[in-house]
C-alpha positions in Angstrom: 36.3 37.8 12.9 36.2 39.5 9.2 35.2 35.8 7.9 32.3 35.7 10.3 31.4 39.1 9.6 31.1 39.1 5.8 29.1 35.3 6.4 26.5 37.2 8.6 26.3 40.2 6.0 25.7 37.8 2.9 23.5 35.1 5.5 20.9 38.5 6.5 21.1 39.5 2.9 20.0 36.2 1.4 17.4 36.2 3.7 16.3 39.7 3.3 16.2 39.0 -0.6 14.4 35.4 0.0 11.7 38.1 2.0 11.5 40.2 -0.6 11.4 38.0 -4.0 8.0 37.7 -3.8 5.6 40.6 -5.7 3.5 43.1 -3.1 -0.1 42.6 -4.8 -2.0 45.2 -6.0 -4.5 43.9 -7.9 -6.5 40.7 -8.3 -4.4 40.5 -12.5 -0.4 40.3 -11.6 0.6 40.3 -15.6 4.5 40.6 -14.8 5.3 38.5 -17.9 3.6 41.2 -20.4 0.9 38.2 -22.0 -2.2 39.9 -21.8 -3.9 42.9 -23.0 -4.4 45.6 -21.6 -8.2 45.1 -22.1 -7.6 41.3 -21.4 -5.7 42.4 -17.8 -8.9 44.9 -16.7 -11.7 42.1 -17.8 -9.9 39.3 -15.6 -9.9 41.9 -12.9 -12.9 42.9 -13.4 -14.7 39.8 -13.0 -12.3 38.8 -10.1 -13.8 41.8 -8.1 -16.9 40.8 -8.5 -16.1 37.0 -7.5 -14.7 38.3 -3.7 -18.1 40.9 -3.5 -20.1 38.2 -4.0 -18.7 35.0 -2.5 -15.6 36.8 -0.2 -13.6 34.3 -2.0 -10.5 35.6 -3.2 -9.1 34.2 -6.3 -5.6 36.1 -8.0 -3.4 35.7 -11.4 -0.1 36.2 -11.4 1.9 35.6 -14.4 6.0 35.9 -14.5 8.7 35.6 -16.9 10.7 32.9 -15.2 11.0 31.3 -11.8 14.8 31.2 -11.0 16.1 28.7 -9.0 12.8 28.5 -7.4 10.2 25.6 -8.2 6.9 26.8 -9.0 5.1 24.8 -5.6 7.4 26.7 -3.6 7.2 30.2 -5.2 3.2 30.2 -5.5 3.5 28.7 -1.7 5.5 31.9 -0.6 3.7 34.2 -2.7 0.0 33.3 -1.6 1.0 33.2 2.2 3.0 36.6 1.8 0.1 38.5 0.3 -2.5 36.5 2.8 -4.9 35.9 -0.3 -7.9 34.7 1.0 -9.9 35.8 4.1 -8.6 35.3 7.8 -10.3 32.1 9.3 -11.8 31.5 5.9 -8.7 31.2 4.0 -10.9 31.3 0.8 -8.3 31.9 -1.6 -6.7 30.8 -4.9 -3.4 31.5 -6.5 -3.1 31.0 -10.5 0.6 30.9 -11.0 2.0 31.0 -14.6 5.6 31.4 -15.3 6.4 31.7 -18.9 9.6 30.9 -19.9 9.7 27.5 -17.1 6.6 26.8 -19.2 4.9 26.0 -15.9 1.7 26.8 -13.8 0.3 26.4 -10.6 -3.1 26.5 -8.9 -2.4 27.4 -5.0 -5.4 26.9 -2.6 -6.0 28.2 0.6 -6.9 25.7 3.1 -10.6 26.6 3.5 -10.9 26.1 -0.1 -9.2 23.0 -0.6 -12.4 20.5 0.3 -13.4 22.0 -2.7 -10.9 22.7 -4.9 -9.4 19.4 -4.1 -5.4 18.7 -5.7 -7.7 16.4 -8.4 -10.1 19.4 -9.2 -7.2 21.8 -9.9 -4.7 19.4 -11.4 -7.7 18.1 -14.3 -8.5 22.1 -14.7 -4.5 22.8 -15.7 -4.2 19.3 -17.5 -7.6 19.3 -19.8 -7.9 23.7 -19.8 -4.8 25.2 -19.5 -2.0 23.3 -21.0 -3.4 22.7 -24.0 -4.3 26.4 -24.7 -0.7 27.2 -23.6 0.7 24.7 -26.1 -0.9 27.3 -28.8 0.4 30.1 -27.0 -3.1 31.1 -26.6 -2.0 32.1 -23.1 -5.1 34.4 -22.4 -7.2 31.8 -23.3 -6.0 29.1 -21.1 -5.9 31.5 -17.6 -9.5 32.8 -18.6 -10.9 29.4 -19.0 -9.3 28.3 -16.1 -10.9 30.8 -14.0 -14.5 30.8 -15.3 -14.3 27.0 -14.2 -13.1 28.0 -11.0 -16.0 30.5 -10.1 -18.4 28.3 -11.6 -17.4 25.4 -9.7 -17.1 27.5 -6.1 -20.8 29.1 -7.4 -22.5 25.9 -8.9 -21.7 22.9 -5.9 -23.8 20.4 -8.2 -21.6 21.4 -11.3 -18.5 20.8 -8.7 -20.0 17.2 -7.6 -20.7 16.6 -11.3 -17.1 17.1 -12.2 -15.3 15.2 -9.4 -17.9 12.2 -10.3 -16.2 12.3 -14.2 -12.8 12.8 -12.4 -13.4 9.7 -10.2 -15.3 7.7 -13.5 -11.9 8.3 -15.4 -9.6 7.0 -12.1 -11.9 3.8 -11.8 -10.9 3.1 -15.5 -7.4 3.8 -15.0 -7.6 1.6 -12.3 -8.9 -0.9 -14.2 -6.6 -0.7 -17.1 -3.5 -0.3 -14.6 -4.7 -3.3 -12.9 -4.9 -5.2 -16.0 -1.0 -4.3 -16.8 -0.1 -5.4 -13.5 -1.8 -8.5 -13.3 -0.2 -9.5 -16.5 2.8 -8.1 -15.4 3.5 -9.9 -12.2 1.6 -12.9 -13.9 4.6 -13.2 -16.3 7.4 -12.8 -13.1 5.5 -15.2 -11.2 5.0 -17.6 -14.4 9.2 -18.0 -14.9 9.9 -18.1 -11.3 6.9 -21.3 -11.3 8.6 -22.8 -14.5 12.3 -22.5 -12.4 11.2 -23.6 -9.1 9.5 -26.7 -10.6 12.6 -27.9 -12.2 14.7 -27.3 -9.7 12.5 -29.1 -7.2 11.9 -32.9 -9.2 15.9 -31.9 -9.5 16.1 -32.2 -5.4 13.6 -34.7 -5.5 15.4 -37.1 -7.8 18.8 -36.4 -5.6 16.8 -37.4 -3.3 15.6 -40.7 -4.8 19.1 -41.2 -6.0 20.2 -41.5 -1.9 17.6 -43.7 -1.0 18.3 -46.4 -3.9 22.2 -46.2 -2.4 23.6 -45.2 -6.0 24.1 -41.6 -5.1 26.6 -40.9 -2.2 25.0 -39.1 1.0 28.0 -36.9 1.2 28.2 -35.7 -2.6 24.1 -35.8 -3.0 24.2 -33.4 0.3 26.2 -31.0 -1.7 23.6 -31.6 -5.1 20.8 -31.0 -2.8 22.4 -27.5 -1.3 23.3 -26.5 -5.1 19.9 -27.2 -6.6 18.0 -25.0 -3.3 19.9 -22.0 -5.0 17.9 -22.6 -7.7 14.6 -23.8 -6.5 14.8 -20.5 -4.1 15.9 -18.2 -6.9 12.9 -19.3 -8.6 10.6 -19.0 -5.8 11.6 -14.8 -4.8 10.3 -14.6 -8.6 7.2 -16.4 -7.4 6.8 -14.6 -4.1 8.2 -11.0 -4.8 5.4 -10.2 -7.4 2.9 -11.1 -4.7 4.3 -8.9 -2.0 4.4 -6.2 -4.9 0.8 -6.8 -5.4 -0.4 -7.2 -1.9 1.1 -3.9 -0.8 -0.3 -1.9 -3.7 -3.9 -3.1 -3.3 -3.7 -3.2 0.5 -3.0 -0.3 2.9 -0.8 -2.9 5.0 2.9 -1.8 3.0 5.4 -3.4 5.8 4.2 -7.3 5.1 7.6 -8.3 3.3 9.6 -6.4 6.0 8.0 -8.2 9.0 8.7 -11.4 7.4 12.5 -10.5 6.7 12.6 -9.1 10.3 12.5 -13.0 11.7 15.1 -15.0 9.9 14.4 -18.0 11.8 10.9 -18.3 10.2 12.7 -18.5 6.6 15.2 -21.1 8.5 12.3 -23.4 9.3 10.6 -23.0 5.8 13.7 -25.3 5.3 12.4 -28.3 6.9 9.0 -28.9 5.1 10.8 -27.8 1.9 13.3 -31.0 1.8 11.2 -33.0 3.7 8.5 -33.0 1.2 11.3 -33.7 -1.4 12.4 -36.6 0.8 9.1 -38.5 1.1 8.1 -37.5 -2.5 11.1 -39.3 -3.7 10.8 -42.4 -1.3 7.0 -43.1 -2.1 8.2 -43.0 -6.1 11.4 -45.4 -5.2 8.9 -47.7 -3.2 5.3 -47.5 -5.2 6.6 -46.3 -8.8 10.3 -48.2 -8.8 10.3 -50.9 -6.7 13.4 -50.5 -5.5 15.2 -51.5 -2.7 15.5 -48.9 0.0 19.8 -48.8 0.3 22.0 -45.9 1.7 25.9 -45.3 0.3 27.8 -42.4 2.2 30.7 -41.8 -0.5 30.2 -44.0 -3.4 28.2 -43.0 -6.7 26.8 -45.9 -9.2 29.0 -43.9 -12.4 26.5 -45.0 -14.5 23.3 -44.0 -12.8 25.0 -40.3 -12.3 25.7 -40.3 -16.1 22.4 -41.0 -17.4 20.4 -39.4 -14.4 22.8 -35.9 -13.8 23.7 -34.2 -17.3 26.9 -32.3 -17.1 24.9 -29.1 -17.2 23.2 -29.7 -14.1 20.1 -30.6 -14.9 18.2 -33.8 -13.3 15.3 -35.8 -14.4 12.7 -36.8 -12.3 11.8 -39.9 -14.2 13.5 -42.1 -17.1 17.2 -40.2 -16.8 16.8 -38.3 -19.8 18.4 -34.4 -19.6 16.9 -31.4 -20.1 17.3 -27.7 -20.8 15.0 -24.6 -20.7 15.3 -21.5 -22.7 -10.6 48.2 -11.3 -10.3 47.6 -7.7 -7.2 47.1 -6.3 -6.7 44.0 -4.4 -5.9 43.6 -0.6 -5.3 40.4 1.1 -8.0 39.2 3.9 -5.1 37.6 5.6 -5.2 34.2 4.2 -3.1 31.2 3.5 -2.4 27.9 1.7 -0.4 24.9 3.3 0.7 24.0 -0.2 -2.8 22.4 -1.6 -3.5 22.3 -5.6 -1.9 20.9 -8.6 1.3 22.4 -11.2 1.7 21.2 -14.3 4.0 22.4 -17.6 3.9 22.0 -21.7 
């Protein structure tokens, strides 16, 4: 009973400090960490006033030393929903988030804001206007910045448009260059899984040929035949995999491989036109190339034809028999909230 007693107490106060971690707002400038001004502080707020009088949106800076075991998506989450930034059914508001020594910060937006403010929008903002401020320690700078583009943007809709064209210009050419890279990539893959299957497959062929002319046993070319499909079908996942890659990334349709794999049989009957077409490859070379005698031997192998067709590394020829091997005012919250929309980022 003591056990349980002392796991409730520390159970209600965990959750009584979780309630509690999160700063009461006061004013539109949180500067917990000590970065600003005093000046710098009573500008910012200021100009934030003004922002809500004018538009009702709400946008707030908070800055703290250090996070704790917290991340800072789940601390700007808590602390933007606690303090209802933003107005009730608008949820017009924003949450700049900057902890100093995590070297991390956050733009939270409220969901009435966020067709606006998209994750894009604020994530460019932190990545191109923030960060590298911060890595200067110009710390002021950054925030301020920050926000001017933010009040412009929710006041200017053209200069918003404008800017999520450059953003979307920038992700057509990373596109463009990612596709590049992959193309080569999984042209390379698909390249060594060609050059393997190819060899492996005159290999089946000529076992193949070596049966019909009766100088290669049924029994031990059976056994040839099931080695060598380990390496024609080694080389053709490198063939195939790299396509499945590439189909699922440029198409929305990201179970294709999995269906396939989910009906075994299908793979079982790829196995008939695979050594068929091996078998009548080989038996129009041994009747139009060769001219040899069609001739079946179960057991027996002609020694000499397996020495100078089959090297003892394995490898076959599909033609002569030779081998081979490949290498101011206070602030008050409307009563607004974020589901977690906006960008982080860290220096």
């Amino acid at each position: 009973m003591l056990k349980k007693t002392i796991f409730l107490f520390l159970l209600v106060t965990f959750y009584t400090n979780a309630q509690e971690q999160y700063y009461e707002l006061r004013d539109f400038v949180t500067d917990s960490a000590d970065i600003f001004t005093a000046s710098q502080t009573a500008d910012l707020n200021q100009r934030l006033v003004a922002f809500e009088e004018n538009t009702t949106n709400q946008l707030v800076i908070v800055t703290i030393e250090e996070l704790g075991f917290d991340t800072i998506e789940s601390y700007a989450n808590g602390l933007f929903n606690q303090n209802k930034i933003g107005q009730e059914g608008k949820d017009n508001g924003l949450l700049i988030l900057f902890s100093e020594l995590d070297r991390e910060v956050r733009i939270e937006v409220g969901y009435g804001l966020e067709p606006y403010i998209t994750d894009a929008v604020a994530s460019r903002i932190i990545r191109n206007t923030m960060i590298p401020k911060f890595k200067e320690e110009a710390y002021f700078d950054g925030v301020d910045e920050a926000t001017d583009q933010l009040i412009a943007f929710l006041n200017n809709p053209e200069a918003l448009d404008e800017f999520k064209q450059e953003i979307e210009d920038k992700k057509g050419k990373e596109r463009l260059y990612m596709n590049i890279f992959l193309g080569v990539f999984l042209s390379i893959f698909i390249g060594v899984g060609g050059f393997f299957f190819l060899k492996s497959y005159r290999n089946i062929i000529e076992v193949f040929r070596g049966i019909f002319m009766g100088k290669l046993g049924v029994l031990p070319g059976v056994f040839m035949l099931l080695g060598g499909s380990i390496s024609t079908i080694f080389g053709m996942v490198f063939m195939v995999v790299p396509l499945f890659v590439g189909y699922s990334i440029y198409t929305s349709d990201q179970d294709l491989a999995m269906r396939i794999f989910d009906h075994p049989k299908v793979l079982l009957w790829l196995l008939l036109p695979f050594f068929s077409i091996a078998a009548i490859i080989a038996f129009f070379k041994l009747k139009l190339s060769d001219n040899e005698d069609f001739s079946i031997a179960w057991l027996k192998n002609d020694k000499t034809y397996y020495r100078k067709t089959f090297s003892s590394s394995g490898s076959h020829s599909f033609g002569s028999g030779s081998s081979s091997s490949g290498g101011g005012s206070s602030f008050s919250g409307g009563g607004g909230s974020s589901g977690g929309g906006g960008a982080s980022g860290s220096w």
